[in-house]
C-alpha positions as CSV (number, residue, x, y, z in Angstrom):
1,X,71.2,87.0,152.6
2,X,68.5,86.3,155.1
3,X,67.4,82.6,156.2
4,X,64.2,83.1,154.2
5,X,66.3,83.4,151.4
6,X,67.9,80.1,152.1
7,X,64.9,78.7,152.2
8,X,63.3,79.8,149.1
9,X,66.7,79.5,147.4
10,X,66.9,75.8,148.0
11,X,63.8,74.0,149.5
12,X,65.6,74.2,153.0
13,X,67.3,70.7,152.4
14,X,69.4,69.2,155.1
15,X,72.4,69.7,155.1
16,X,74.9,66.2,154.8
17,X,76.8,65.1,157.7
18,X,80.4,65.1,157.5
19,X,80.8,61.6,157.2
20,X,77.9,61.0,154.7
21,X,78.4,59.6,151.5
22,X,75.3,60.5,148.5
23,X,75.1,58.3,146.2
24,X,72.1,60.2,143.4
25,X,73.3,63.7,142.1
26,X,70.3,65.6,143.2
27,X,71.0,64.4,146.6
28,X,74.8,65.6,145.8
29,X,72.9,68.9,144.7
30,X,70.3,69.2,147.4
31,X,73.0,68.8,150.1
32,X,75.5,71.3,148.3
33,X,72.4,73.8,147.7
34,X,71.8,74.2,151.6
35,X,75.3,74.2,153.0
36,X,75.8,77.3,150.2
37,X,72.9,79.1,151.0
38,X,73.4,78.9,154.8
39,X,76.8,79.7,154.5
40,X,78.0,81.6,151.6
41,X,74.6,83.2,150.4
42,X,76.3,86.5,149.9
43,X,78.7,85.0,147.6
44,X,76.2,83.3,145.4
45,X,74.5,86.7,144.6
46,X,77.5,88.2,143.7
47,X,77.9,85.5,141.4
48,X,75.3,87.5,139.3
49,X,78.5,90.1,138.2
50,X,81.4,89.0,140.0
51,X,83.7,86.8,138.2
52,X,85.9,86.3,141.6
53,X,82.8,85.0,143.3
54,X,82.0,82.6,140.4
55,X,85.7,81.2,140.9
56,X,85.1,81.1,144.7
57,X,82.1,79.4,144.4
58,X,83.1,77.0,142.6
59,X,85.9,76.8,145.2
60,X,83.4,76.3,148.4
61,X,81.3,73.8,145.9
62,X,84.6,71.4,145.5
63,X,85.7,72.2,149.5
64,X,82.5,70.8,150.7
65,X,82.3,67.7,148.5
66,X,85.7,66.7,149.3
67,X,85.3,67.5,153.1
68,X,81.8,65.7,153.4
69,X,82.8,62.9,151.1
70,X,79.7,63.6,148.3
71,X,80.1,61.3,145.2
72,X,77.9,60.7,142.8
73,X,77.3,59.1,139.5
74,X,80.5,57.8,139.5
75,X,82.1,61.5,138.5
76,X,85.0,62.4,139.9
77,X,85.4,65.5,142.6
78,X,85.9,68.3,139.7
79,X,83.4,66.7,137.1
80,X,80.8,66.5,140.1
81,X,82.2,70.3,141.5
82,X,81.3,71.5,137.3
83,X,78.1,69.7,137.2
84,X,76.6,71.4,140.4
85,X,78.3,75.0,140.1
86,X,76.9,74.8,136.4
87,X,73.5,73.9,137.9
88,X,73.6,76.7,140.9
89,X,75.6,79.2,139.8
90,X,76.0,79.4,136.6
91,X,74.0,81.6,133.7
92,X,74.3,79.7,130.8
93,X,75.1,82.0,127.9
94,X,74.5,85.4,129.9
95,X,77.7,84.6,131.5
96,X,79.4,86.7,129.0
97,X,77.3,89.8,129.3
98,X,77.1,89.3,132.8
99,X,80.3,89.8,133.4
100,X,80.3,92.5,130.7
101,X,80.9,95.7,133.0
102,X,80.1,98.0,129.5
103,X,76.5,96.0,129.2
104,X,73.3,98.2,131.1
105,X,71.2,95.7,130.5
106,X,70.4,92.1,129.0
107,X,66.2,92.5,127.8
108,X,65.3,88.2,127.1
109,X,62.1,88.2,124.6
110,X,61.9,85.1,124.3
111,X,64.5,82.0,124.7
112,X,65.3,82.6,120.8
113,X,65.6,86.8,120.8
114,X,68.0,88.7,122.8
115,X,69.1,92.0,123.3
116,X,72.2,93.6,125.2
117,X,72.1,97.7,125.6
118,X,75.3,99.2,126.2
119,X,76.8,102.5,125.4
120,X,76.3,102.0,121.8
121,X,72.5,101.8,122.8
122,X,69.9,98.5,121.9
123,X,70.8,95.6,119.6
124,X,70.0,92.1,119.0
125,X,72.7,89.9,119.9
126,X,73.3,85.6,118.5
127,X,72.7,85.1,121.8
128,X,70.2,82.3,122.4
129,X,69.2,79.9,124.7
130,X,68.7,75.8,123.9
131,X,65.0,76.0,124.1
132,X,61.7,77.8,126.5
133,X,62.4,75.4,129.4
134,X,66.3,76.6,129.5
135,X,65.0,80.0,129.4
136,X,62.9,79.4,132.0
137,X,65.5,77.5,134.1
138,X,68.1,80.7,134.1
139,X,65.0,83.2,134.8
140,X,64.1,81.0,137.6
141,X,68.0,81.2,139.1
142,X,68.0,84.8,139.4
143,X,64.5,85.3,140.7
144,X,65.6,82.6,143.6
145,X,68.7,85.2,144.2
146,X,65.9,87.8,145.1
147,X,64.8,85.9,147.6
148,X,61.3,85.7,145.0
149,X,60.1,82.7,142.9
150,X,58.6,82.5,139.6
151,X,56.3,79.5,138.1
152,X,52.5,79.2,136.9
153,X,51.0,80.2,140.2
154,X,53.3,83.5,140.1
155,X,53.8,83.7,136.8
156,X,55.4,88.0,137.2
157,X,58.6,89.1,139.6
158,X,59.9,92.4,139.7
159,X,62.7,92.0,142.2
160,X,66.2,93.1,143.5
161,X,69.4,90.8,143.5
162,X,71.9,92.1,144.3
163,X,73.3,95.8,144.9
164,X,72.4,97.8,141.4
165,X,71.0,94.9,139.9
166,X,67.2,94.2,139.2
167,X,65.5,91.2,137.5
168,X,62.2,91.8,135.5
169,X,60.8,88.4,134.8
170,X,57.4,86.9,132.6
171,X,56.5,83.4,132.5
172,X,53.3,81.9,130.7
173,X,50.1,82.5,130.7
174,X,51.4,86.2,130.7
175,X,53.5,85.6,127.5
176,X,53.1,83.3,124.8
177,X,54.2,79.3,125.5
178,X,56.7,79.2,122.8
179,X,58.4,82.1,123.9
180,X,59.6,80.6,127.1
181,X,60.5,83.1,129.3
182,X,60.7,86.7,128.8
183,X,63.3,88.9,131.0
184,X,65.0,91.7,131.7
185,X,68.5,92.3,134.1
186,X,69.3,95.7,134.4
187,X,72.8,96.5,135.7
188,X,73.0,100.2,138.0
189,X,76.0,101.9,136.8
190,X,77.8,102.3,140.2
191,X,80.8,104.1,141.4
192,X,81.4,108.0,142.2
193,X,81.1,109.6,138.5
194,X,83.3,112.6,138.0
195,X,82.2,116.2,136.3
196,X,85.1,115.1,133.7
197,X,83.2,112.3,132.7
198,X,79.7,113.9,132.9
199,X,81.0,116.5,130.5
200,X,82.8,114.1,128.0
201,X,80.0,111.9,127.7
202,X,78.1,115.2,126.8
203,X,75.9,114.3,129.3
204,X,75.9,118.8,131.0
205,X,77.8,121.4,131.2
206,X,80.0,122.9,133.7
207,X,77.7,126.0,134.2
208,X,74.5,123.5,134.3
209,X,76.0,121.6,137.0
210,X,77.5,124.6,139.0
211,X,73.9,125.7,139.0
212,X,72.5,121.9,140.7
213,X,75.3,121.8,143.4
214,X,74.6,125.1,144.2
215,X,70.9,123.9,144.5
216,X,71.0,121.6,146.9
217,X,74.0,123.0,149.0
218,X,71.8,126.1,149.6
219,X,68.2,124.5,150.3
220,X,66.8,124.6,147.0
221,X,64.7,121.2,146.4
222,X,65.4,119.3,143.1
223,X,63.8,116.4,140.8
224,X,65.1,114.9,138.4
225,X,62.7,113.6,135.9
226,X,63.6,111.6,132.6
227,X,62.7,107.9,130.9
228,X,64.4,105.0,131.9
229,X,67.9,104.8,131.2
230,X,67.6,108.5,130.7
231,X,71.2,109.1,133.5
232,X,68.5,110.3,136.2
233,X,70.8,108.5,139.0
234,X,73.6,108.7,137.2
235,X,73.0,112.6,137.7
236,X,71.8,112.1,141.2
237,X,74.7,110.1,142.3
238,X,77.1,112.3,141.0
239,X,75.4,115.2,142.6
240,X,75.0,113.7,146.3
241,X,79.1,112.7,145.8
242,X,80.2,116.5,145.2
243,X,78.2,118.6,147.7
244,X,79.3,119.8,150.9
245,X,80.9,117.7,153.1
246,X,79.2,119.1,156.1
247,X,75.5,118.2,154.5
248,X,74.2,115.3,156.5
249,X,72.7,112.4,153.9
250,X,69.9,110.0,154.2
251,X,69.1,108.4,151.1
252,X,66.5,106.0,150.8
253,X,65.9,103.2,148.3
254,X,64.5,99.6,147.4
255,X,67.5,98.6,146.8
256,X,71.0,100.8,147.0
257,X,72.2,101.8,143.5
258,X,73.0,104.9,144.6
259,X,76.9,105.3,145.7
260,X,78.4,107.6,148.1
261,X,81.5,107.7,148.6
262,X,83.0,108.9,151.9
263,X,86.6,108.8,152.3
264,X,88.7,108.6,155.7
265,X,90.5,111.6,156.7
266,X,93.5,112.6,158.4
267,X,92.6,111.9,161.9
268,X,91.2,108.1,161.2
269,X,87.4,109.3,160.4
270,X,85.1,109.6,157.9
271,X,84.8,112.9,156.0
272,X,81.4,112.6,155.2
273,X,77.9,111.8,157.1
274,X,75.8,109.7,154.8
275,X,73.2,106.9,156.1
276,X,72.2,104.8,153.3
277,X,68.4,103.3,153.7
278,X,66.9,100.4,151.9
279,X,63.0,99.4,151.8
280,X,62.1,95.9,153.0
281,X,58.4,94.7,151.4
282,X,56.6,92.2,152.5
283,X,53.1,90.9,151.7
284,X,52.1,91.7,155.5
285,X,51.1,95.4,156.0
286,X,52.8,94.6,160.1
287,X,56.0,94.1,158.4
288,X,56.4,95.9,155.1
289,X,58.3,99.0,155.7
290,X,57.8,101.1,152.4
291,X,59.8,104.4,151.1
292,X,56.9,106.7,153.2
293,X,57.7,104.3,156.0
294,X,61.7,104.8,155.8
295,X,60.8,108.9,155.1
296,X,59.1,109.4,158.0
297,X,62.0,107.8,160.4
298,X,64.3,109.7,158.3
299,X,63.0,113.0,159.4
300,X,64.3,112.1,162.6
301,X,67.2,111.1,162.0
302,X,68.8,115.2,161.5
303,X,69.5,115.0,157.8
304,X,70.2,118.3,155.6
305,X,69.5,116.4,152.5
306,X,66.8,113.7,152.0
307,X,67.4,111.7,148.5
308,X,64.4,109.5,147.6
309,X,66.3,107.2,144.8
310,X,62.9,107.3,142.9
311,X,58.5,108.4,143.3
312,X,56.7,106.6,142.0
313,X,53.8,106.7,144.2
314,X,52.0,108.3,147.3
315,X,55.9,108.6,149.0
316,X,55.6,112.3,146.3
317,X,53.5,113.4,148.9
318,X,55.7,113.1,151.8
319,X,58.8,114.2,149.6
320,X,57.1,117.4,149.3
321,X,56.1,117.4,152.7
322,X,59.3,117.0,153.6
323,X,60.7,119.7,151.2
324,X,58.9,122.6,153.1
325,X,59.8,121.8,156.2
326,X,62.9,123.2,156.0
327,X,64.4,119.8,154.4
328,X,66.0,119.3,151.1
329,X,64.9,117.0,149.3
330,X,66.4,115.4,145.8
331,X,64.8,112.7,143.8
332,X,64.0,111.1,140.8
333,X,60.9,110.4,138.4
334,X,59.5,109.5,135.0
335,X,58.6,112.3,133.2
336,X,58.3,113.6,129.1
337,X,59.6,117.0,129.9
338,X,61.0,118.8,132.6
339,X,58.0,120.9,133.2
340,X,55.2,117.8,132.9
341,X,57.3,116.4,136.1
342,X,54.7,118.7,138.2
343,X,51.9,117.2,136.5
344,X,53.5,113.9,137.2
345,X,54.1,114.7,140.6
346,X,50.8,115.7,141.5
347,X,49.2,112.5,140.3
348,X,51.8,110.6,142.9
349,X,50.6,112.9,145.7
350,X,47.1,112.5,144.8
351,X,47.4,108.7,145.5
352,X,48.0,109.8,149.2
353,X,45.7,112.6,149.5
354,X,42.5,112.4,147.3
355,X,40.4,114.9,149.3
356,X,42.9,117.9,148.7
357,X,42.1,120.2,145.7
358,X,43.9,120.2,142.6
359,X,45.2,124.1,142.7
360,X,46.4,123.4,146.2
361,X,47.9,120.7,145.9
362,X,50.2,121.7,142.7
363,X,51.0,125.5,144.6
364,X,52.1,122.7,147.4
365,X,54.6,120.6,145.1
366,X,55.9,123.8,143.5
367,X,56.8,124.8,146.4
368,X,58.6,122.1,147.5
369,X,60.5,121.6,144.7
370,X,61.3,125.2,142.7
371,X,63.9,123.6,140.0
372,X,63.0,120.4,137.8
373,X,65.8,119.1,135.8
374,X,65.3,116.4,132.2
375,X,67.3,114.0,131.2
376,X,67.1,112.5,128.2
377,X,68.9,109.6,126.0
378,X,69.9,110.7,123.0
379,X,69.6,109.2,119.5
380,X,73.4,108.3,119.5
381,X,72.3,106.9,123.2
382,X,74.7,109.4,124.9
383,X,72.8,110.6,128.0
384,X,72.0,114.6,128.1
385,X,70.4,117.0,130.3
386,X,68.2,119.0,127.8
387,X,66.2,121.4,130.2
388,X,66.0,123.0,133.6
389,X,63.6,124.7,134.3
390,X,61.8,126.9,137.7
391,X,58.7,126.3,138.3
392,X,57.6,129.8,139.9
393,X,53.8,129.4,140.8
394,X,50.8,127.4,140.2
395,X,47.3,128.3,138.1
396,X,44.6,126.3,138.0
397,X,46.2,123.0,138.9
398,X,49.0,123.1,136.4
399,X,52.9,124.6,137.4
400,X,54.1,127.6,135.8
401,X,57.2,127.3,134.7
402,X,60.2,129.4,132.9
403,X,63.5,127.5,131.4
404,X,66.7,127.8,133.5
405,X,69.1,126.2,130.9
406,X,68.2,124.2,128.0
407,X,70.4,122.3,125.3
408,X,70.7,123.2,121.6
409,X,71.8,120.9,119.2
410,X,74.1,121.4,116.6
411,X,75.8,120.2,113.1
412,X,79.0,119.6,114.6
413,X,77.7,119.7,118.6
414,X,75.7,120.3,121.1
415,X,75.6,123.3,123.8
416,X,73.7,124.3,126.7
417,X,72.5,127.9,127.5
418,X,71.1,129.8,129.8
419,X,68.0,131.5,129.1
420,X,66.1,132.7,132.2
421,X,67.5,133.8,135.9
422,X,66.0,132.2,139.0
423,X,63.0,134.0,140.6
424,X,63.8,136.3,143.7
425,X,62.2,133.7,146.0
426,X,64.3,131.0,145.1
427,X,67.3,133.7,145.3
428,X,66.1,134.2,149.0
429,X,66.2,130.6,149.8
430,X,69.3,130.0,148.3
431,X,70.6,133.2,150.6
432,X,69.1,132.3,153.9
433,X,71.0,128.9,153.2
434,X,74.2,130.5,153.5
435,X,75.0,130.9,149.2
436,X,77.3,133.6,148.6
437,X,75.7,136.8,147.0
438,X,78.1,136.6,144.1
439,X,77.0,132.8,143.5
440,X,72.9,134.2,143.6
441,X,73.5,137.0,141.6
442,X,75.1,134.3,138.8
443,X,71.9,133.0,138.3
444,X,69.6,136.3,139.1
445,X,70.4,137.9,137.0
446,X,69.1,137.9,133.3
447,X,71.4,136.2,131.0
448,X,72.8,137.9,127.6
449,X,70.5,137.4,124.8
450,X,73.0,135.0,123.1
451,X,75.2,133.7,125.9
452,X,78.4,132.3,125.7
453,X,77.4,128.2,125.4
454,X,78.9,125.6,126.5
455,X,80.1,123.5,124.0
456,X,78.8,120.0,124.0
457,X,79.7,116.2,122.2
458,X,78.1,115.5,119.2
459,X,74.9,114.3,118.7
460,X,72.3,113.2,115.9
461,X,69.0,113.3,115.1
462,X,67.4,115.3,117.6
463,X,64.4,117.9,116.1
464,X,65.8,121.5,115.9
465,X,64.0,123.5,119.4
466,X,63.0,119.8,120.8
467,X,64.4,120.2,124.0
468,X,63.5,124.0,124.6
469,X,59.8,124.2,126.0
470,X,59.3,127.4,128.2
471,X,55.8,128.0,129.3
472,X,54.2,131.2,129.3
473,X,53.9,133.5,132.0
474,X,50.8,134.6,130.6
């Protein structure tokens, strides 16, 4: 972590002397706080999930009292070494969930109401804290670990700690006094997810995702649109791990939850080229590099495939920039359907261009990005694609679209089918990208009325025809 950090984290204290003896606790806990945070800053974060760096902290904690001779309140070395790693390290009773590597997220409503969310899906938990003020206390710890803090003055952080995790956090006057504290830790699933797994969960088929890889290996331009918690980069991550090794990478994010792995060959080097990019704000517009920021340099930097983790704003209108100039381009987005992601997208790109004409604009974003994939999280919370669609041309400001694959559910299951072939200009790009005619004419060509499906996991509750939406070609 940066010096900043440190400074944030603890006040910039001074650090003790190695011969200085403290005699009050929080001079004991000032003292500790700096030499940690200069030091082994990386290692407090990881505190946040790692149970090895909790042990190792509370390692350097008794190391450093015992080397600078720090005694206070007449505790002993360990009782003082609990005391402080309790007070800088520890989370109370999120520990447990923390550490939890099946818990997605922790959602605090107030000190007295809990939730966890793991596969399972959403559900109140015993959990509870001793009062508001503890609430507040362990909110406060995790927002320092961002290098943000939180009090009255700034009483809302939406912040970063460590790699895949992100901190949500409400204090009063934005929530009610008695509730405390109100906030959320949401843990990135991370790691190189396998087709097995994608197809066990439920989450595609093998036909679906043939279709994707083919995508992006071959120039087509994807999103990925879906709720949070939907598997958007889940999908994107396993995607990016299983393309071609000779596609050049750049991915850029806020913070990297997205996990590429690149093994060493034979002869010493690595198989794949990937260069990861991470945003860095800042409240000065001279130093806040943003996502359009990190875009731009990464046009230069010779990449085949551009992956912006997530739009959410004007950077939609560099994407599809980007994506037809002879770039591709995959990213993420929060959508209802896999067809409204066009709407959504032009309202990103209008952010950063307000003079340019509705029907232009959307004829320029279907352009850029031909094939819109939805994810959704089921009623049983199992993550599923449920449509792909084309989107094929644009009429007065809205994307036409026709359904690639969509998912029907059934009594005992779930499959995918496909329903509509890709459009001959989406079969030429694919071809002048090198795809094998055999591969395009897979997808060309019209599929049987009633198609061999895939056969999916099971899964309840969804409304018969609620993920199959094909607009008209009128």
């Amino acid at each position: 972590m940066s010096e900043t950090l440190s400074r944030i984290l603890y006040n910039n204290a001074g650090e003790a002397s190695a011969a200085a003896e403290e005699t009050t606790y929080d001079a004991a806990l000032r003292s500790t706080q700096n030499y940690l945070s200069q030091h082994h800053a990386g290692t407090l974060a990881e505190t946040v999930l790692q149970e090895q760096a909790r042990e190792t902290v509370r390692f350097l904690i008794e190391q450093y009292l015992t080397a600078h001779k720090v005694y206070a309140g007449g505790m002993s070395i360990q009782e003082l070494t609990t005391r402080l790693y309790r007070d800088m390290a520890g989370y109370s009773i999120l520990e447990e969930p923390l550490a939890d590597p099946g818990v997605e997220e922790i959602i605090v409503n107030a000190y007295d109401d809990i939730e966890i969310v793991d596969e399972g899906g959403r559900h109140k938990t015993a959990l509870r804290f001793g009062g508001g003020e503890q609430a507040r206390d362990i909110a406060r710890r995790l927002v320092r670990l961002s290098g943000h803090s939180i009090d009255t003055a700034h009483p809302m952080v939406d912040a970063y700690i460590t790699t895949g995790v992100r901190v949500t956090a409400l204090f009063p006057p934005l929530i009610p006094d008695e509730a405390g504290a109100a906030f959320t830790i949401r843990k990135q699933r991370l790691g190189n997810v396998t087709r097995d797994q994608l197809i066990r969960w439920g989450t595609a088929s093998e036909e679906v995702l043939d279709f994707l890889e083919a995508c992006l290996n071959h120039g087509v331009s994807v999103s990925i649109a879906g709720k949070t918690g939907s598997g958007k980069t889940t999908l994107l991550s396993y995607l990016l791990n299983n393309l071609d090794e000779r596609q050049r990478i750049v991915t850029i994010e806020e913070t990297r939850e997205i996990l590429i792995v690149n093994p060493v060959g034979d002869s010493g080097m690595r198989r794949k080229s990937v260069l990861a990019l991470c945003t860095r704000p800042s409240d000065e517009e001279r130093t806040d590099i943003d996502m359009r920021a990190l875009l731009r340099t990464a046009l230069r930097l010779r990449p085949d495939i551009i992956t912006m983790a997530e739009m959410r704003g004007p950077e939609a209108l560099d994407a599809q920039e980007a994506a037809r100039t002879g770039h591709t381009v995959a990213s993420t987005l929060h959508a209802n359907s896999a067809a409204q992601a066009y709407a959504r997208m032009m309202t990103m790109c209008q952010m950063g261009a307000v003079n340019v004409p509705a029907h232009i604009l959307m004829g320029l974003i279907v352009e850029a990005f031909p094939i819109a994939v939805f994810c959704r999280q089921m009623d049983d919370s199992h993550r599923c694609i449920t449509e792909v669609v084309e989107a094929y041309g644009a009429l007065d400001g809205e994307a036409r679209t026709r359904t690639l694959f969509a998912y029907e559910p059934t009594k005992d299951g779930g499959s995918w089918r496909r329903v509509g072939a890709i459009s001959p200009k989406v079969a030429e790009r694919m071809r002048n990208n090198g795809a094998e005619e055999a591969a395009i004419r897979r997808y060309a060509e019209e599929p049987a009325p009633r198609a061999a499906a895939a056969k999916g996991r099971k899964t309840k509750g969804m409304a018969k025809g609620q993920a199959i939406s094909e607009a008209s070609e009128g």
